[in-house]
C-alpha positions in Angstrom: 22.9 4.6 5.5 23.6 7.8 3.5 21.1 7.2 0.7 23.3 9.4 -1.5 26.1 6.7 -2.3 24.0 5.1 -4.9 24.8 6.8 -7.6 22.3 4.8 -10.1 18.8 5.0 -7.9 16.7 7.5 -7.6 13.5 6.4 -4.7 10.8 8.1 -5.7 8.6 7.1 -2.8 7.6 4.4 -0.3 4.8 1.8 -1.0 3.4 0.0 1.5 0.4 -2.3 2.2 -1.3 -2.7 5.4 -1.9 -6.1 7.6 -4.6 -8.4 5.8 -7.5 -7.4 8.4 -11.1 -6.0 8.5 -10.1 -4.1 11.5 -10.1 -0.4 10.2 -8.0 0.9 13.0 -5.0 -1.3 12.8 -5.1 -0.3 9.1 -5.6 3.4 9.7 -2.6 2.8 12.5 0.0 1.4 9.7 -0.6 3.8 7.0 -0.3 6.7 9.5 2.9 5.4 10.8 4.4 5.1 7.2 2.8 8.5 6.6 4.6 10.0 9.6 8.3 8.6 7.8 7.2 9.4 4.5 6.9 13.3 5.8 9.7 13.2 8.0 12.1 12.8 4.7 10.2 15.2 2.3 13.7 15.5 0.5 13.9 12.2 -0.6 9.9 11.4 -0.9 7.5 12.5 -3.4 4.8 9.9 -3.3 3.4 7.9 -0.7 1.8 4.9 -2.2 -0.3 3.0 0.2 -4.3 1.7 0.0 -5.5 -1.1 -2.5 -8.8 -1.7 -3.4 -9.9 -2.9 0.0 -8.8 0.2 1.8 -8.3 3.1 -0.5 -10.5 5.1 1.2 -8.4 4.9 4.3 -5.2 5.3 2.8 -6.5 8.8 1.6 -8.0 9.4 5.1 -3.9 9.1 5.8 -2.5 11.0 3.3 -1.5 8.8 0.5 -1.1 9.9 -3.0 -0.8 7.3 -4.8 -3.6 3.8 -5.0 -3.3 0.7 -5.8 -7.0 -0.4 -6.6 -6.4 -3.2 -9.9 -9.2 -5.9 -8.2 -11.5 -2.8 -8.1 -10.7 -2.5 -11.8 -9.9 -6.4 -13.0 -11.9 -8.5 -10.2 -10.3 -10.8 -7.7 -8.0 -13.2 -9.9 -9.1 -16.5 -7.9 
């Protein structure tokens, strides 16, 4: 769809979170593959938020620019 039509939103960015595993390379396989769209619109993106606390140092391994790392900060809420 022609992103352009909506007069009232302005995307900043795309957030994303990867599958709930300890398996680094499927992790390091999703954030690459939202990576690669983020760059392929660089009109529309400016920041690529992807990572949390439990693999933030991935993310940046795959080019985010933005973290999400609040249990890092707050601890686990459970």
């Amino acid at each position: 769809k022609n992103i352009n039509k909506y007069n009232y939103v302005n995307i900043q960015g795309l957030m994303g979170m990867a599958t709930n595993t300890n398996d680094d390379n499927k992790i390091k396989t999703e954030f690459n593959k939202l990576q690669k769209f983020y760059k392929k619109y660089p009109e529309y993106f400016s920041i690529l938020s992807i990572g949390m606390s439990g693999d933030y140092k991935i993310a940046i391994d795959s080019g985010t620019n933005m973290i999400r790392i609040g249990s890092a900060i707050f601890e686990n809420r459970n």
